[in-house]
C-alpha positions as CSV (number, residue, x, y, z in Angstrom):
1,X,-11.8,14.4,22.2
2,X,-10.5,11.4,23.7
3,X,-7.3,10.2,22.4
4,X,-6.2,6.6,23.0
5,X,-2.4,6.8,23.8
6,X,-2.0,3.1,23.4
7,X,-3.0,2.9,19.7
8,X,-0.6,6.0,19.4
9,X,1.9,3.9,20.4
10,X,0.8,1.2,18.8
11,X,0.9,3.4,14.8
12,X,4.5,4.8,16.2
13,X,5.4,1.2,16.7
14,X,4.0,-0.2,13.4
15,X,5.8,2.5,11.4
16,X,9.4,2.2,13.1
17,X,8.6,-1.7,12.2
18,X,7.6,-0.9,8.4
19,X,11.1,1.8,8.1
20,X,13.2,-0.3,9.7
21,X,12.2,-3.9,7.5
22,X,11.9,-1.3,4.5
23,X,15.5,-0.4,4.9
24,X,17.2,-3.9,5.8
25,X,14.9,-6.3,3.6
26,X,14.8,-4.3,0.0
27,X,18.2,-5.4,-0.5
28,X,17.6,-8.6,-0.3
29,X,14.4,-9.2,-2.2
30,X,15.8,-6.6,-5.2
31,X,16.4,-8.8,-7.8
32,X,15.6,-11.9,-5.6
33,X,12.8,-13.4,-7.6
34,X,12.4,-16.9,-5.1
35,X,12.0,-14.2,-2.3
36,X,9.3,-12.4,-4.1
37,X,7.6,-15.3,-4.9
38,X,7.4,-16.7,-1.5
39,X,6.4,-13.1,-0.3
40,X,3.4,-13.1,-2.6
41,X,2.5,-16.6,-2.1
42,X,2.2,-15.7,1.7
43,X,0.3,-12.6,1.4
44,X,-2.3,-14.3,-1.1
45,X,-2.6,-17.2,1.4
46,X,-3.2,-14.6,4.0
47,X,-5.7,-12.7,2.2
48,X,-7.4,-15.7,1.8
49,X,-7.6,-16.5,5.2
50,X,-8.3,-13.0,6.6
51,X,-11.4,-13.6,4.8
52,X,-12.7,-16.5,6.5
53,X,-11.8,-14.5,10.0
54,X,-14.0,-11.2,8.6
55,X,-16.4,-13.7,7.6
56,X,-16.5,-15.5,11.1
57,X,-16.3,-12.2,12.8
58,X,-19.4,-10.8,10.6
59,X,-21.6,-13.6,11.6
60,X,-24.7,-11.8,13.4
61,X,-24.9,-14.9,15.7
62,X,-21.7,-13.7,17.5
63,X,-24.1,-11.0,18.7
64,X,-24.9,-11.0,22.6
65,X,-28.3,-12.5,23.5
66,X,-30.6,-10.6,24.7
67,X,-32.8,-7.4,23.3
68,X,-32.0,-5.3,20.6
69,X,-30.5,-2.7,22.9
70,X,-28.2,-5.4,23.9
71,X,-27.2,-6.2,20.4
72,X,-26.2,-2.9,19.2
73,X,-24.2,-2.7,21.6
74,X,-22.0,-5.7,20.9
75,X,-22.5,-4.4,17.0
76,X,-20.1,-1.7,17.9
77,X,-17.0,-4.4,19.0
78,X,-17.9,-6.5,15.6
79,X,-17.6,-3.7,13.6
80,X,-14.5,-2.4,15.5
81,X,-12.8,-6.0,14.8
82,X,-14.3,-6.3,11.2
83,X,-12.6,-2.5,10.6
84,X,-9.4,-2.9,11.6
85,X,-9.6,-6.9,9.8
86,X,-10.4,-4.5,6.9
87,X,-7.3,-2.3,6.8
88,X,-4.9,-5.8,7.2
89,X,-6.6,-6.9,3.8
90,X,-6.3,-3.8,2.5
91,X,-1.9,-3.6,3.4
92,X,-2.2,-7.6,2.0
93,X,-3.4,-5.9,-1.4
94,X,-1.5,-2.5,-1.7
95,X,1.7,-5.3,-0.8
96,X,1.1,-7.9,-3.6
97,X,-0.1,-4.7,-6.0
98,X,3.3,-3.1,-5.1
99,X,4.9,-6.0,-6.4
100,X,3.0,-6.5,-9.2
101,X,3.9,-3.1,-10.6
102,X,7.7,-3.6,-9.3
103,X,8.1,-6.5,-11.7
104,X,6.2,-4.9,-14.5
105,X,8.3,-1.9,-14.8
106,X,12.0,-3.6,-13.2
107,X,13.6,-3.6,-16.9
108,X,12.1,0.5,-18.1
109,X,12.1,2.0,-14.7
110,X,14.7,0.4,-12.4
111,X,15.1,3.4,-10.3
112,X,11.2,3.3,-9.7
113,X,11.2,-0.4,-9.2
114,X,13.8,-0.3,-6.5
115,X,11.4,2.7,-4.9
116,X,8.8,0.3,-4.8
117,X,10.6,-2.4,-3.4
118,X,11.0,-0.1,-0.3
119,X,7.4,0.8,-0.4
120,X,5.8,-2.8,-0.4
121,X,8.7,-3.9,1.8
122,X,7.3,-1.0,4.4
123,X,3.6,-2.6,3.8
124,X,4.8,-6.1,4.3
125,X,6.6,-5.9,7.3
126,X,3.8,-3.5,8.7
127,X,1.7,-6.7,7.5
128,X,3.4,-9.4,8.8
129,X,3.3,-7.9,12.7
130,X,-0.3,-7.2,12.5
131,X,-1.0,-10.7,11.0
132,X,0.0,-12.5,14.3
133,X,-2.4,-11.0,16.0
134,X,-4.6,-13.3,13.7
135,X,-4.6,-16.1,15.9
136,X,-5.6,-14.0,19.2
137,X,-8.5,-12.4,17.7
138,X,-9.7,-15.9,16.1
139,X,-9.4,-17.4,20.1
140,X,-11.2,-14.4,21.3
141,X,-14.1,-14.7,19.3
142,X,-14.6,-18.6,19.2
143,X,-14.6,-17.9,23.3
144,X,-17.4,-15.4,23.4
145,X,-19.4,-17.7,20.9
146,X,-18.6,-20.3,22.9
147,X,-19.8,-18.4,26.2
148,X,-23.0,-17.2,24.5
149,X,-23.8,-20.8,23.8
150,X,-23.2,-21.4,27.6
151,X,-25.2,-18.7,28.4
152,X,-28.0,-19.6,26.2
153,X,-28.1,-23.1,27.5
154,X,-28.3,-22.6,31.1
155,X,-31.5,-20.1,30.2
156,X,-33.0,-22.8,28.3
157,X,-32.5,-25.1,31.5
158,X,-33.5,-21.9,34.0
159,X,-30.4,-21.8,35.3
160,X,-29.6,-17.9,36.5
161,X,-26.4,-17.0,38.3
C-alpha cells in the first residue's frame, strides 16, 4: 500500500484549520445573525460556482488527443480533480445545512444550537482554505486545454517536435 505522506499532511493540516476556526469564530457568529447571513450567502455563491468548475473539469474534450489508451489515461486525473471538487461541494452543503438546523432549533435547543455553531464553523473554515485552491485548479485546466489545442493545431499543419 502506498501511502501519500503529503495528503497526510495535508488532512492533519485541514483539521487543525477546521479546530482552531471552530473554537475562535463560534463566538462570534452565535447570535450574530449579519455574520450568518454573509456566511451562507458566500457558501451558496460558492456552490454555485464549484459547479461551473466540475462542469468545466467534466468536459470530455479536456481529454488528451490521441487513442483511447491515451484517453483513459488522462480520465484518471479528471476524475481525480472532479472527486475531490466533489467533497468541497459536499463541506459547502453539510455548512449551509448546519446552519439551517442551527437557526431552526436556536430558541428549543440552545445548547444544541451552540454545538452546531462549532460544527459548521469546523466545516466552513475547512471550506474556505480548500476554496482558494479554486483559482489554481481553474488555471491548470484552461492551460492543458489550451495546450491540447496547440498540440492539435500543429498536427493539422504537420508540425512534429
Amino acid at each position: 500500500m502506498n501511502i501519500d505522506k503529503e495528503k497526510i499532511k495535508l488532512a492533519a493540516c485541514l483539521l487543525l484549520w477546521g479546530a482552531l476556526g471552530s473554537y475562535f469564530c463560534q463566538p462570534l457568529v452565535h447570535g450574530n445573525s449579519e455574520a450568518i447571513n454573509v456566511i451562507v450567502t458566500v457558501f451558496s455563491i460558492l456552490a454555485g460556482f464549484l459547479v461551473a468548475v466540475i462542469t468545466l473539469v467534466g468536459d470530455p474534450k479536456s481529454l488528451p488527443s490521441g487513442g483511447w489508451q491515451v484517453a483513459r489515461l488522462g480520465s484518471d486525473l479528471t476524475y481525480n480533480r472532479l472527486i475531490r471538487h466533489k467533497w468541497l461541494f459536499k463541506f459547502y452543503l453539510i455548512t449551509l445545512f448546519l446552519i439551517f438546523s442551527s437557526i431552526l432549533i436556536k430558541n428549543k435547543y440552545p445548547s444544541i444550537q451552540v454545538g452546531l455553531e462549532y460544527v459548521y464553523m469546523f466545516f466552513a473554515s475547512i471550506s474556505c482554505f480548500l476554496s482558494f485552491k479554486l483559482p489554481r485548479a481553474l488555471i491548470e485546466l484552461q492551460q492543458e486545454r489550451i495546450e491540447h489545442e496547440i498540440e492539435e493545431r500543429r498536427k493539422k499543419e504537420g508540425i512534429n517536435d
